[in-house]
Backbone as a chain_set.jsonl record, in Angstrom:
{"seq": "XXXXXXXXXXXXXXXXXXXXXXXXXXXXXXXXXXXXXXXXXXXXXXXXXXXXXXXXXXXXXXXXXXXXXXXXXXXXXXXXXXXXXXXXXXXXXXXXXXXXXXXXXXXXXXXXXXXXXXXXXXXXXXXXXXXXXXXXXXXXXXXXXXXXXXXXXXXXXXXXXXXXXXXXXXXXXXXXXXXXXXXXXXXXXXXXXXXX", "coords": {"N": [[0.85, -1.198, 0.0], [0.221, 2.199, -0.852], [1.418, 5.078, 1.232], [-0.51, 8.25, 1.601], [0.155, 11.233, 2.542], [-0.112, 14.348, 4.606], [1.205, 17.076, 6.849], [0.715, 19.099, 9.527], [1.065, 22.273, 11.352], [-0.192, 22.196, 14.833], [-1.688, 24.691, 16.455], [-3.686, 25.227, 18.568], [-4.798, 23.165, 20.369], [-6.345, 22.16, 22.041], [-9.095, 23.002, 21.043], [-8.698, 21.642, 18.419], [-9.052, 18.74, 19.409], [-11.707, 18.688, 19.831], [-13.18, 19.301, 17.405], [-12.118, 16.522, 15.707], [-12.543, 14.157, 17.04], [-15.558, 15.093, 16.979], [-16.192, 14.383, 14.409], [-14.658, 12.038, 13.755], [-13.288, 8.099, 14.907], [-12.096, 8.448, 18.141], [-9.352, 6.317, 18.964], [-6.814, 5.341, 20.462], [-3.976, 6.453, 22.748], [-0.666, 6.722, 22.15], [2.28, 5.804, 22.595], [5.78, 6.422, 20.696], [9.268, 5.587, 20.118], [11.532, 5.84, 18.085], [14.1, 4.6, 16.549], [16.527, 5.571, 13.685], [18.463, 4.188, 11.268], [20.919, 4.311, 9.684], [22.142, 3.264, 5.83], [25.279, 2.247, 5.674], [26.452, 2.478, 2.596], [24.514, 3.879, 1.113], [23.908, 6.851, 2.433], [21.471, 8.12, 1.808], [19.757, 5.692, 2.584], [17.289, 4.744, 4.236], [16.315, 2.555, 7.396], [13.603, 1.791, 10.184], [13.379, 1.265, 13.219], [10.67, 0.959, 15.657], [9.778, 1.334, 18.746], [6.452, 0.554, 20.257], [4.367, 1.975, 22.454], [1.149, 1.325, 23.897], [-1.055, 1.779, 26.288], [-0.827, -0.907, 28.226], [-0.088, -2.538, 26.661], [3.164, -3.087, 24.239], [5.119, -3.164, 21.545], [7.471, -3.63, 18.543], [8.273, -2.577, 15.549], [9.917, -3.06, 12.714], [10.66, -0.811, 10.228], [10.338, -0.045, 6.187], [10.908, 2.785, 4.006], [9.773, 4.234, 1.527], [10.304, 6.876, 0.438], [8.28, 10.221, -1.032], [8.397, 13.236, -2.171], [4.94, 14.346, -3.335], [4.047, 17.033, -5.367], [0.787, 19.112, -5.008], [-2.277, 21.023, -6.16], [-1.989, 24.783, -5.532], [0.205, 25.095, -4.578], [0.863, 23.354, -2.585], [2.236, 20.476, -1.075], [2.147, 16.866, -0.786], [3.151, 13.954, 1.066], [4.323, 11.022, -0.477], [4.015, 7.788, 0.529], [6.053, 4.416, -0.11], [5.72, 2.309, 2.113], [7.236, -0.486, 3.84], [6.345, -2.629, 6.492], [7.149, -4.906, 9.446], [6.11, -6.9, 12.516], [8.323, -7.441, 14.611], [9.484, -9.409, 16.652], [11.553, -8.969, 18.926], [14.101, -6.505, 19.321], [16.115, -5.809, 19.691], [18.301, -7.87, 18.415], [18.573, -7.249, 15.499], [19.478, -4.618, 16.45], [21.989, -4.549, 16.984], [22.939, -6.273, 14.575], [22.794, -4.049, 12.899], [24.551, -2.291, 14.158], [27.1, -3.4, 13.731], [27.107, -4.015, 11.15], [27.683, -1.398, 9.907], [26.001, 0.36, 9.795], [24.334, 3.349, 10.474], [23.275, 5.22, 13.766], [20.888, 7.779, 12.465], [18.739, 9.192, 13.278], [17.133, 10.034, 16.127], [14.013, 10.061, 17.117], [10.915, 10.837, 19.434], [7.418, 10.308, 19.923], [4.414, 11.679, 21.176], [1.477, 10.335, 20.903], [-1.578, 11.041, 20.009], [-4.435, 8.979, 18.588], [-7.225, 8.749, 15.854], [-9.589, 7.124, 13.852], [-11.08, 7.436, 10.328], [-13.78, 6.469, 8.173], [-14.024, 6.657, 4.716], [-16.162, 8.445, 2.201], [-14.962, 7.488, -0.443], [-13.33, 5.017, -2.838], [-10.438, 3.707, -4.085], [-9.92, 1.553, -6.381], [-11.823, -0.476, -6.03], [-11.102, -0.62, -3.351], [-11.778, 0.902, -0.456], [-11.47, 3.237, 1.122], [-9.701, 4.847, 4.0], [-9.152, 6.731, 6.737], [-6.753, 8.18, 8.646], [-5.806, 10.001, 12.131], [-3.756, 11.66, 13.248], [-2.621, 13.431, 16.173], [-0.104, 14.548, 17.522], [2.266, 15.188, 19.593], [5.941, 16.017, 19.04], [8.633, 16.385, 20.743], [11.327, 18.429, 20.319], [9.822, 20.022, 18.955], [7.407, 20.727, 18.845], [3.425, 20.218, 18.036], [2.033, 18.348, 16.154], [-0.593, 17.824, 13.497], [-1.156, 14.737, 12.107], [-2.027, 13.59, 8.642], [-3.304, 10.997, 7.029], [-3.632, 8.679, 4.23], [-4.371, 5.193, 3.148], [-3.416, 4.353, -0.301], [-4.185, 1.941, -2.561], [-2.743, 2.761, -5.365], [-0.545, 3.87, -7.412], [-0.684, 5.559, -8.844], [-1.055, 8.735, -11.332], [-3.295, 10.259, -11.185], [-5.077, 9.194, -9.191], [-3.497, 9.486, -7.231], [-3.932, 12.206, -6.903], [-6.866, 13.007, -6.356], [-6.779, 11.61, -3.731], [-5.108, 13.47, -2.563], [-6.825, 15.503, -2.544], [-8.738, 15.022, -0.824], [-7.189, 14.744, 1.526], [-6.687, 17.702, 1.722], [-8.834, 18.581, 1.942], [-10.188, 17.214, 4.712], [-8.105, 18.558, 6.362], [-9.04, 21.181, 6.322], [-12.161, 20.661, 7.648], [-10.778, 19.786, 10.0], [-10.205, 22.289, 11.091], [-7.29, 23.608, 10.258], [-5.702, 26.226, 9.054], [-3.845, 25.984, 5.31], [-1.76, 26.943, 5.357], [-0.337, 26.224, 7.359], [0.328, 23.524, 6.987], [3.429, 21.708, 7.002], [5.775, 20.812, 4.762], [8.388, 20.169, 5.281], [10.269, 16.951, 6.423], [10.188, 15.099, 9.55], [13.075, 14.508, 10.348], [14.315, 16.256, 9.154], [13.571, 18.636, 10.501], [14.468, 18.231, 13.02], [17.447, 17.928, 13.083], [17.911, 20.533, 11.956], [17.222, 21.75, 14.418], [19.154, 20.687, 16.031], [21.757, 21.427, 14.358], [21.242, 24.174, 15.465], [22.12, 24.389, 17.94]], "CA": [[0.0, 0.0, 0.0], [0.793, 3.566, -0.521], [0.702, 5.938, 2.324], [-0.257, 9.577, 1.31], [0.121, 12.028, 4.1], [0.439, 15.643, 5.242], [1.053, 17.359, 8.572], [0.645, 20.613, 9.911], [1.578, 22.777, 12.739], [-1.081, 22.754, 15.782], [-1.437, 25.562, 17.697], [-4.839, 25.307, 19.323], [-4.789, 21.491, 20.332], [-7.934, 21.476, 22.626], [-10.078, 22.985, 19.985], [-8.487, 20.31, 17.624], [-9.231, 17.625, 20.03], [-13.199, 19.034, 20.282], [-13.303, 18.952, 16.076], [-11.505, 15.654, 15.736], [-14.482, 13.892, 18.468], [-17.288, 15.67, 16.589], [-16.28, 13.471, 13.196], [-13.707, 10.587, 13.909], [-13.795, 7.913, 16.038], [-10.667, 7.944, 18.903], [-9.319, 4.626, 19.112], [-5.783, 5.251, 21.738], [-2.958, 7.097, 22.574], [0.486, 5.892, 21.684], [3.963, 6.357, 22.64], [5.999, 5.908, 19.932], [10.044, 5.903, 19.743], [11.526, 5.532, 16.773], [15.55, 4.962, 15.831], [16.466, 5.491, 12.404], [19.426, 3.758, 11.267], [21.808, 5.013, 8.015], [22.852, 2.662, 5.331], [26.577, 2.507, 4.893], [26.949, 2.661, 1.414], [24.098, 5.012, 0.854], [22.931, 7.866, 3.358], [20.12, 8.463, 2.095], [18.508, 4.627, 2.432], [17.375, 4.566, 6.101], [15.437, 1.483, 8.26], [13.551, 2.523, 11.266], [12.983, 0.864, 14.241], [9.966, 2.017, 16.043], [9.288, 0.711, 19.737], [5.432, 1.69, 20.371], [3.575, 1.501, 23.824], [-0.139, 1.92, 24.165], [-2.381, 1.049, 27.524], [0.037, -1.93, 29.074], [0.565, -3.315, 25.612], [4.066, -2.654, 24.2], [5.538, -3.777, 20.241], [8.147, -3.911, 18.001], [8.44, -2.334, 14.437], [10.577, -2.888, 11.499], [9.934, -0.267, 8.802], [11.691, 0.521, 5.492], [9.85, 3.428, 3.42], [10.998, 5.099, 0.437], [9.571, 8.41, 0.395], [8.723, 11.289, -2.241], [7.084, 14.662, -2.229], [3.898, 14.784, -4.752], [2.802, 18.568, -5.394], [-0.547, 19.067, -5.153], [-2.397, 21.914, -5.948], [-1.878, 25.472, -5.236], [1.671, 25.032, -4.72], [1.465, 22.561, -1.84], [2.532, 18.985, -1.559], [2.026, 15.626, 0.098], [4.159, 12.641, 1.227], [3.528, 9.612, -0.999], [5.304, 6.591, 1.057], [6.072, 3.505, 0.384], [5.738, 1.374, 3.334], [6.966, -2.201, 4.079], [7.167, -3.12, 7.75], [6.895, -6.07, 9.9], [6.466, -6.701, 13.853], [9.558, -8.359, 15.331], [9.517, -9.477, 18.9], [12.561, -8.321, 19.767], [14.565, -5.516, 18.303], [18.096, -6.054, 19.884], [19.443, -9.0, 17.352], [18.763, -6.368, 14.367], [20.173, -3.122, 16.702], [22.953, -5.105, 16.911], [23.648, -6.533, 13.852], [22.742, -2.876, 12.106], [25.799, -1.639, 14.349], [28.163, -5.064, 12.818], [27.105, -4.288, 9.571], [28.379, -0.103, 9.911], [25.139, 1.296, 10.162], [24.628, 4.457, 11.903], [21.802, 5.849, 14.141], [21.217, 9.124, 11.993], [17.955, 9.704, 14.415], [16.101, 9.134, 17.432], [12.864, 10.574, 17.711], [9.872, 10.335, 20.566], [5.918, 10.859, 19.38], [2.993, 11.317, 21.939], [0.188, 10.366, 19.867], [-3.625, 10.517, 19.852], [-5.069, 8.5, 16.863], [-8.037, 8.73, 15.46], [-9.594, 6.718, 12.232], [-12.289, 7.732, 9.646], [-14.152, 5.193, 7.232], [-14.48, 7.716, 3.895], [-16.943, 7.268, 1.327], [-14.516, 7.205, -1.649], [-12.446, 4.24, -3.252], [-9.281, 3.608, -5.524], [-9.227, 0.522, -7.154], [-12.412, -1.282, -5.538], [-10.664, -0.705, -2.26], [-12.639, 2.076, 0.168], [-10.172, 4.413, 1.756], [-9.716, 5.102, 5.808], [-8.324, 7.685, 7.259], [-6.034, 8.002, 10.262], [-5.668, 11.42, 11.968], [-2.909, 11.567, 14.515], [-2.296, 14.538, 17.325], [1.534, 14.201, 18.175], [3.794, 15.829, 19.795], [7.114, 15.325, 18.89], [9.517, 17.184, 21.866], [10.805, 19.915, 20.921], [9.26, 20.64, 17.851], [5.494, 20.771, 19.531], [2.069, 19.608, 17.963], [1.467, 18.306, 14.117], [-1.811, 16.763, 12.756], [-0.619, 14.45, 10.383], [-3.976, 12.803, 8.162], [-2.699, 9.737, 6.417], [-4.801, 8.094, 3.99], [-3.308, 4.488, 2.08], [-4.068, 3.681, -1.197], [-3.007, 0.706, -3.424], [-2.493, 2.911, -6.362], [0.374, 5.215, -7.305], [-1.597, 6.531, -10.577], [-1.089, 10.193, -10.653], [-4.883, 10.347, -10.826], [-5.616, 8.227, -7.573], [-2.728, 10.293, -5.56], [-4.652, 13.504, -6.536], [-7.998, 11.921, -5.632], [-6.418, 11.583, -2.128], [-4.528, 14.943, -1.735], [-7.846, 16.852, -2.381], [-9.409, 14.929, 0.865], [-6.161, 15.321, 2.548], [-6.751, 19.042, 2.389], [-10.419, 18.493, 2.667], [-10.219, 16.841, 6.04], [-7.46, 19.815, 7.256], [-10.163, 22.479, 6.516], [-12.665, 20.534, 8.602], [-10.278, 20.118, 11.456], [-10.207, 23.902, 10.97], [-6.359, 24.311, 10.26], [-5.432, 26.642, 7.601], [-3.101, 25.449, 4.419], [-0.35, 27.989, 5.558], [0.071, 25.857, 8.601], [1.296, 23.206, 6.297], [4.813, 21.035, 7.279], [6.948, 19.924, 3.965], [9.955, 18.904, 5.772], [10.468, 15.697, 7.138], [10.66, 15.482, 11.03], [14.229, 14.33, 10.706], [14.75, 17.86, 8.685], [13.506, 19.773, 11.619], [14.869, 18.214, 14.197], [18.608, 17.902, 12.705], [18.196, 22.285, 11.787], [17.379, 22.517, 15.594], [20.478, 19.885, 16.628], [22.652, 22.721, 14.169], [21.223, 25.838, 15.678], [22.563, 24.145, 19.725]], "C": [[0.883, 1.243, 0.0], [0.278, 4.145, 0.675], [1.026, 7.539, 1.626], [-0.838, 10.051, 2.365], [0.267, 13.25, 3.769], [0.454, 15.743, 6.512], [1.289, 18.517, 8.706], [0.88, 20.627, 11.511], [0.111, 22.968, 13.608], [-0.58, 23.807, 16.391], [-2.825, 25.97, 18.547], [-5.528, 23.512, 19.591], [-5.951, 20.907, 21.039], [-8.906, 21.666, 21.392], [-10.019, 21.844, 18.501], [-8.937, 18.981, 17.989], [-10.784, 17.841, 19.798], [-13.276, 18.344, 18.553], [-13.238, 17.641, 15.7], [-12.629, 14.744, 16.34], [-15.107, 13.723, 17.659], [-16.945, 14.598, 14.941], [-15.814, 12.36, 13.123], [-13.445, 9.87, 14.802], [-12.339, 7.558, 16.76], [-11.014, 6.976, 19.268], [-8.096, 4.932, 20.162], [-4.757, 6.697, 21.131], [-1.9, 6.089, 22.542], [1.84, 6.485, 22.145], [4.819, 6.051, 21.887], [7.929, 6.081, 19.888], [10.686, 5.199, 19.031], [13.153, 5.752, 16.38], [16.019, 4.599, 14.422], [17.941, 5.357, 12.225], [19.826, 4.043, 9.486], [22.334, 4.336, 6.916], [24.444, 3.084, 5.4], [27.047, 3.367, 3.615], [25.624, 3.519, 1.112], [22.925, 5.275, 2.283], [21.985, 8.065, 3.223], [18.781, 7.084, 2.054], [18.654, 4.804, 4.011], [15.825, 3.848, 6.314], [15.473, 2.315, 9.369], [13.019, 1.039, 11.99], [12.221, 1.515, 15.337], [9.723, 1.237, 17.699], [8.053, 1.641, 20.362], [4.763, 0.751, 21.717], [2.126, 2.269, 23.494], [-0.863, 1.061, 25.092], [-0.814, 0.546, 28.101], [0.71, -2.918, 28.056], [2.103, -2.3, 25.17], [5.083, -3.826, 22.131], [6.698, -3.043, 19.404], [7.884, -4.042, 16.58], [9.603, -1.9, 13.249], [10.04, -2.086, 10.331], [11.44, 0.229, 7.781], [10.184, 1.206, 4.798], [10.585, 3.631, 2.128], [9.944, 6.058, 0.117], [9.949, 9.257, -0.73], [7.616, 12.101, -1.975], [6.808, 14.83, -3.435], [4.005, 16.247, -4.551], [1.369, 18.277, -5.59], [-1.063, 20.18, -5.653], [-2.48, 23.437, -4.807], [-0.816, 25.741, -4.369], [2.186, 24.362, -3.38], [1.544, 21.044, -2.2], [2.19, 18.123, -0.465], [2.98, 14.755, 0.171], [3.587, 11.584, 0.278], [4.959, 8.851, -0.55], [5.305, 4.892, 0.651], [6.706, 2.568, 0.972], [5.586, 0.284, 3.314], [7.69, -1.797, 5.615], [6.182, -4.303, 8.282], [7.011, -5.814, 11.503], [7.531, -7.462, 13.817], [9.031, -8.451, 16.638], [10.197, -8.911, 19.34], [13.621, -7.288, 19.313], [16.323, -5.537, 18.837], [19.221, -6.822, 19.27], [19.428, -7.855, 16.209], [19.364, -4.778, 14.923], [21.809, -3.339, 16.556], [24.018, -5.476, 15.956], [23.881, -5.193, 12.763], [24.301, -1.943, 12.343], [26.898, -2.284, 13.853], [28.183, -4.55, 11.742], [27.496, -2.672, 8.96], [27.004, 0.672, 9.689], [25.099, 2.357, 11.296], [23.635, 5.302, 12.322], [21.992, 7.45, 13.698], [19.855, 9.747, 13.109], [17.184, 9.712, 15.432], [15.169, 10.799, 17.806], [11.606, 10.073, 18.761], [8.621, 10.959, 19.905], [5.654, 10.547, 20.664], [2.175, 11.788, 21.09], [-0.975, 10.559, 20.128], [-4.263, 9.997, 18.833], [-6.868, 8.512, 16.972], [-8.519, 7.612, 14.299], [-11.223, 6.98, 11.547], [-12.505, 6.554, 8.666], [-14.597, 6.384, 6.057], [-15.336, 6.715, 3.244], [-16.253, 7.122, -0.409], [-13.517, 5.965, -1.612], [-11.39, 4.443, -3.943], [-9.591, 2.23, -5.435], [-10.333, -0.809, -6.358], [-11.931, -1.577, -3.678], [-11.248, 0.364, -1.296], [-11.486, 2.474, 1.294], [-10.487, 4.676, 3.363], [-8.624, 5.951, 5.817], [-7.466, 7.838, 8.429], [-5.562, 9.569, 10.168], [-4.55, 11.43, 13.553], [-2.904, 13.169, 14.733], [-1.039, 13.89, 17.779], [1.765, 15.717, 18.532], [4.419, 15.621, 19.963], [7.782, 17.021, 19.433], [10.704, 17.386, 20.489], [10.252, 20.499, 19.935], [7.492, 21.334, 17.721], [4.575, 19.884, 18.615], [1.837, 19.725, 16.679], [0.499, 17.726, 14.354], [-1.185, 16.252, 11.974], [-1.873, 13.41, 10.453], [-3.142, 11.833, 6.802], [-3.945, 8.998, 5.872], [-3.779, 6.634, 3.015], [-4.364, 3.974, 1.015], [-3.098, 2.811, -1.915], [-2.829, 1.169, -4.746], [-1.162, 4.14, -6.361], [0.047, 6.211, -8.791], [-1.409, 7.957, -10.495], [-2.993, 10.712, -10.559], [-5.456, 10.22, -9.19], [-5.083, 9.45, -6.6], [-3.488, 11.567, -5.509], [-5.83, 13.586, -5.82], [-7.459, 12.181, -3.809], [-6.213, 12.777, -1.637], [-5.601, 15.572, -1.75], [-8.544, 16.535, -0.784], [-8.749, 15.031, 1.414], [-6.574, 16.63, 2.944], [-8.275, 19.05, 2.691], [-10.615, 18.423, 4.38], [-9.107, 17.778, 7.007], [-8.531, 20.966, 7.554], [-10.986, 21.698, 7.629], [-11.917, 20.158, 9.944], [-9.943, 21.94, 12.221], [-8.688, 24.746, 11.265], [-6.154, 24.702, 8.842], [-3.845, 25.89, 6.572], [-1.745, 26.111, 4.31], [0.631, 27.039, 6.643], [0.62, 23.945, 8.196], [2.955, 22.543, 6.703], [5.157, 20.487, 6.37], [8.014, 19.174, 3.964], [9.614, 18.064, 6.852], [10.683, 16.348, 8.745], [12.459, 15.716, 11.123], [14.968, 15.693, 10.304], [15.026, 18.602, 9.705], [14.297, 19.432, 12.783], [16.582, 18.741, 13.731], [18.909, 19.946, 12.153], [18.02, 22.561, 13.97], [18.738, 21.551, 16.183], [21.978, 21.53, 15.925], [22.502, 23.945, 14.955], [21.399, 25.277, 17.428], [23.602, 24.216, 19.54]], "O": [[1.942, 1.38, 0.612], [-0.837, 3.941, 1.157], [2.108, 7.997, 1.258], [-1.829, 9.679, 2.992], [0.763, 13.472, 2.664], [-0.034, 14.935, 7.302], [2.123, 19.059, 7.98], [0.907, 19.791, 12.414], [-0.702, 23.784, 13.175], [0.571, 23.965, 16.797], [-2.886, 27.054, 19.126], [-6.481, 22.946, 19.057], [-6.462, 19.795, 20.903], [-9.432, 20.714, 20.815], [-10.945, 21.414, 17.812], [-9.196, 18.136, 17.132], [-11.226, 16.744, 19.457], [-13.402, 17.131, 18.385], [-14.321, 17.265, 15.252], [-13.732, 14.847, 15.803], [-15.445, 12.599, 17.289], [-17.995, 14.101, 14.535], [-16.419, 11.52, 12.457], [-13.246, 10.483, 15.851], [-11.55, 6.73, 16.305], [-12.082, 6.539, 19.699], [-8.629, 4.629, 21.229], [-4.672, 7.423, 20.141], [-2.062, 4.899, 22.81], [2.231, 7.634, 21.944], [5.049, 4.885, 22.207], [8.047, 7.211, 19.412], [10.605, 3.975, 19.129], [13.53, 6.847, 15.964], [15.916, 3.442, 14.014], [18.706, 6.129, 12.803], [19.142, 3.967, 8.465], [23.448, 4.841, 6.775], [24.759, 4.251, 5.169], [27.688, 4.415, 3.537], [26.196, 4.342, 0.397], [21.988, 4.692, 2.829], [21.256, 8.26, 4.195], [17.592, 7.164, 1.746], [19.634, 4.943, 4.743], [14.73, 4.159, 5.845], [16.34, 3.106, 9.741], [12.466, 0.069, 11.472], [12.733, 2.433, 15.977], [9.317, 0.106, 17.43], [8.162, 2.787, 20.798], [4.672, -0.456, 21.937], [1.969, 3.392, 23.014], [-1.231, -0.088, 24.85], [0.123, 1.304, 28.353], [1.596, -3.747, 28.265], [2.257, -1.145, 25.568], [5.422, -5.004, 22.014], [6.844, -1.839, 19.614], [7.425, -5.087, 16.118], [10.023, -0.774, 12.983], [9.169, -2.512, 9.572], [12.596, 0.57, 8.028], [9.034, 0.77, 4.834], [11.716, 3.262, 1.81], [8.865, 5.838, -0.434], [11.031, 9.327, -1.314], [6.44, 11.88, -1.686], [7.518, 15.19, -4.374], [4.049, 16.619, -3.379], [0.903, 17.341, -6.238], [-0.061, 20.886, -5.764], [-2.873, 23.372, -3.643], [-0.922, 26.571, -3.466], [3.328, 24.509, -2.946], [1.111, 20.49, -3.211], [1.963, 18.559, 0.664], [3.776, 14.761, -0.768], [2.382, 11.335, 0.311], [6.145, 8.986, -0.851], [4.466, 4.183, 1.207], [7.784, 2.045, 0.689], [4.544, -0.296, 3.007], [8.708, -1.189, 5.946], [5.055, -4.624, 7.905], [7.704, -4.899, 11.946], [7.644, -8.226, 12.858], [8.364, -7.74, 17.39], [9.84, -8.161, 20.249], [14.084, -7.932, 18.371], [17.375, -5.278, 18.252], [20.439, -6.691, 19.384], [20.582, -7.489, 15.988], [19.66, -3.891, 14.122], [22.637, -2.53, 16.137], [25.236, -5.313, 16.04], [24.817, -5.162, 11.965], [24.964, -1.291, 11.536], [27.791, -1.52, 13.488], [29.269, -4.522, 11.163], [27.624, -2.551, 7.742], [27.17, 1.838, 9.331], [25.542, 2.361, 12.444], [23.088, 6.074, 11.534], [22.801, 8.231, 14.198], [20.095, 10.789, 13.718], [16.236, 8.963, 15.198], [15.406, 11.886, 18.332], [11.399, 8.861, 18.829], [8.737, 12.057, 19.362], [6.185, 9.651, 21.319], [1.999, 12.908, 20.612], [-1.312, 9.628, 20.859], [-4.721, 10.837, 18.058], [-7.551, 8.318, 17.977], [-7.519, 7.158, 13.742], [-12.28, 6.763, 12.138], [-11.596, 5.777, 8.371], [-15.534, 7.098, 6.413], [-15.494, 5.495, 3.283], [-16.915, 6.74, -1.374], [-12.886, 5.77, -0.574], [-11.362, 5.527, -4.526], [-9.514, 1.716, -4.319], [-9.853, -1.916, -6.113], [-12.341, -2.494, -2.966], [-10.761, 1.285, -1.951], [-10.875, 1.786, 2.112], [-11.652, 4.66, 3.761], [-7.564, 5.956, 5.19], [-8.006, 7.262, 9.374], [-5.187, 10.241, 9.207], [-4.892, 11.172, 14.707], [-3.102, 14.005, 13.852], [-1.009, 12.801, 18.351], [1.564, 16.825, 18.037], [4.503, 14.925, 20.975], [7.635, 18.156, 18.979], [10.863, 16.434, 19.725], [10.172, 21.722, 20.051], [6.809, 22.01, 16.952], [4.994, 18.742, 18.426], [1.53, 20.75, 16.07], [0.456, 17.031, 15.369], [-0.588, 16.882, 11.101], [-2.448, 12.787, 11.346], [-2.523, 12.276, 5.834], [-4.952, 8.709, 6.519], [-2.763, 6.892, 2.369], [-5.482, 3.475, 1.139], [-1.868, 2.808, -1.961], [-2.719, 0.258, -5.567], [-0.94, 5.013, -5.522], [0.509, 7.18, -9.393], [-1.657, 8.421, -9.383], [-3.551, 11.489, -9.784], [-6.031, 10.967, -8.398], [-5.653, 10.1, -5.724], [-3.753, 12.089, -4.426], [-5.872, 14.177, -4.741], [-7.944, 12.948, -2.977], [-6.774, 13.253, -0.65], [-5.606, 16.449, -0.887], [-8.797, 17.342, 0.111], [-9.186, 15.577, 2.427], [-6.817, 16.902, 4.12], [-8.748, 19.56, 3.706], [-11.055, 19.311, 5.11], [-9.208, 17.748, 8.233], [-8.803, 21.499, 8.63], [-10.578, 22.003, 8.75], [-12.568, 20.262, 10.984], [-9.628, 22.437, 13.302], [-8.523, 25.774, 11.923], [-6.296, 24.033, 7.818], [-2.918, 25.36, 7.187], [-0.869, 25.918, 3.467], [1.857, 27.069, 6.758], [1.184, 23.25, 9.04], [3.751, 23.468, 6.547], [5.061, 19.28, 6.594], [8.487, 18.233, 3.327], [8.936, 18.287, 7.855], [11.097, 17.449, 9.107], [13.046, 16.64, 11.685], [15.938, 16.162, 10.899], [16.098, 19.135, 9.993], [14.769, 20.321, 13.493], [16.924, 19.884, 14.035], [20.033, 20.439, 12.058], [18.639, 23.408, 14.615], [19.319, 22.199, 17.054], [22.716, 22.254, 16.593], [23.453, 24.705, 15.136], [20.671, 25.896, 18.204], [24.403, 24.112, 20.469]]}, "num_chains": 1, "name": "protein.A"}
């Protein structure tokens, strides 16, 4: 599956939480940390390892993505990802052998999540689309929405199809399209690691 995403900057997170309620139904919060490890031979392939807690439960995620920014209209863009990952049980034989094999942790980030998920009423491809609307905050950067929808097509048709309810479903959370995030977390964080 593809994952097409955006994420924007909160800055009114109760009134987001009230909106959010009134249309989609919360399913948990999540703790999510996440070390992202560097190929060797090329920097820019990177595996993440995500260790996520929610309630008393607690799991183990292998992800590899390969990411690209669509444009969309009116001169913004979306993430189109694709995502293969798997649970593991245990994540210390692959932290291990990632350090053996000259990999190198390029980042370690922490999410506190709130998820949400919507059931839309459009399809791609005989498949009917769901939405997931996360509330994070990722320390020290503060509070994104990111609205993730996956489809099994990478058609440039389909992905547009998606980005219009992407921004659809921002307006009804009632953040404006200024408020908008293009760069990657690892962007932001690694400009605030330079500016310490």
């Amino acid at each position: 599956m593809n994952e097409i995403e955006i994420k924007a900057h909160v800055y009114k997170k109760d009134e987001l939480i009230k909106k959010l309620n009134s249309f989609a139904e919360f399913k948990q919060e999540v703790l999510r940390d996440d070390t992202y490890y560097e190929s060797p031979l090329n920097p820019k392939i990177k595996i993440r390892i995500r260790k996520e807690k929610y309630g008393k439960e607690t799991r183990s995620i292998l992800t590899y993505k390969q990411k690209e920014i669509k444009s969309a209209s009116e001169n913004f863009s979306t993430e189109l990802n694709e995502e293969l990952e798997t649970e593991i049980l245990s994540p210390e034989p692959l932290e291990k052998f990632f350090c053996d094999a000259g990999f190198k942790v390029a980042l370690k980030k922490h999410k506190e999540v709130m998820d949400w998920k919507l059931e839309l009423p459009a399809s791609i491809e005989h498949t009917k689309l769901k939405a997931t609307l996360e509330l994070c905050n990722v320390p020290p950067l503060g509070y994104f929405l990111e609205i993730e929808i996956l489809s099994p097509s990478k058609k440039d048709e389909d992905v547009k199809k998606v980005q219009q309810i992407l921004f659809e479903l921002l307006e009804k959370c009632g953040i404006e399209k200024s408020c908008i995030e293009e760069k990657y977390y690892s962007e932001l964080l690694s400009q605030i690691e330079k500016n310490n």
